[in-house]
N, C-alpha and C positions, 0 to 999 in steps of 0.2 A: 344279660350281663356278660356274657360272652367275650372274652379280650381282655376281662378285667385280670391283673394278676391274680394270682390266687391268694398270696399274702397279701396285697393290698386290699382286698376282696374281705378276708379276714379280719383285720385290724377295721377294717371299717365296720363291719358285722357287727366286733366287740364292742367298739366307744357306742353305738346305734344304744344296743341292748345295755352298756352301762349307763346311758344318757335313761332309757325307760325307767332301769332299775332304782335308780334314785331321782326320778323326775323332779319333784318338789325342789331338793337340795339347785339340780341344774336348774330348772327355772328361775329358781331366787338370784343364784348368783350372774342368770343372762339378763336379766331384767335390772339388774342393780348394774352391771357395765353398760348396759343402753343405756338408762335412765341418766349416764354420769356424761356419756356422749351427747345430753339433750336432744334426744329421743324419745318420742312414747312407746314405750315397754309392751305393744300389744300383742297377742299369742302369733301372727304372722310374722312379727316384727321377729320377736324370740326364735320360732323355727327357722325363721331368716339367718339369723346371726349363726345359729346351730349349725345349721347345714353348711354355713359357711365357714365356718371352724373344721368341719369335716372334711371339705371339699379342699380346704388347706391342706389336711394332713394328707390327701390323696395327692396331691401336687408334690408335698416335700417327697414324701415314700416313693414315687416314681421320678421322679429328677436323682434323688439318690440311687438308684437301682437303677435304672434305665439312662444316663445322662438328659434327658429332657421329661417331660410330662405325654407321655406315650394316648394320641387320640383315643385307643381303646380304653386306655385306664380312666381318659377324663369320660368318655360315652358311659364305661360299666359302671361310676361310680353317681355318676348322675341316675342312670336309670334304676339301682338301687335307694339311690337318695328318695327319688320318687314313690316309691311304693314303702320304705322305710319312714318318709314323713308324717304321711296317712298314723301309722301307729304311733306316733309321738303325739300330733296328733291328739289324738284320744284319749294318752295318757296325762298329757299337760289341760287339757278340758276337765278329766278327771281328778284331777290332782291340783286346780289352778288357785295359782300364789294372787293375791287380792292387793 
C-alpha cells in the first residue's frame, strides 16, 4: 500500500470497517440498487458494486487533493481493496441477506 495517501488510506480503512460493521444493513440496500438496475444481486455482484463505490471515493479524494487520480492512490487502493474484500467476504457469507 505504499504511495497510498495516508488520509485517503484512512477514509477508505473507515467506510471498509463501517461496510463490516453493519453488513446486513449494506447488503440489503446494495442488492436492492442492483436488483433495480436488472441485475442479479449475487454476493460477487454486491462486493462488485462495493468496491466500486469505494474505489469512487478513492478517485474523488485524490482529484480533490491532488488535481488528478495520483497512480499510487489508484495501486494503494486497489491493493487494499483486495485483501479488504476477503473480509467482506466473509462477513456478507455470514451475515447473508436471502
Amino acid at each position: 500500500m505504499s504511495g497510498l495517501d495516508k488520509n485517503i488510506r484512512s477514509l477508505l480503512e473507515q467506510s471498509v470497517d463501517n461496510f463490516i460493521s453493519d453488513a446486513h444493513e449494506m447488503e440489503t440496500q446494495a442488492r436492492d440498487r442492483i436488483l433495480k438496475l436488472g441485475i442479479e444481486p449475487n454476493l460477487e455482484t454486491v462486493l462488485s458494486y462495493l468496491c466500486g463505490l469505494l474505489m469512487g471515493l478513492v478517485v474523488t479524494k485524490s482529484v480533490e487533493k491532488h488535481g488528478s487520480l495520483r497512480k499510487q492512490d489508484e495501486h494503494g487502493a486497489t491493493e487494499l481493496l483486495k485483501r479488504r474484500a476477503w473480509e467482506l467476504r466473509q462477513v456478507f457469507i455470514n451475515t447473508r441477506v436471502e
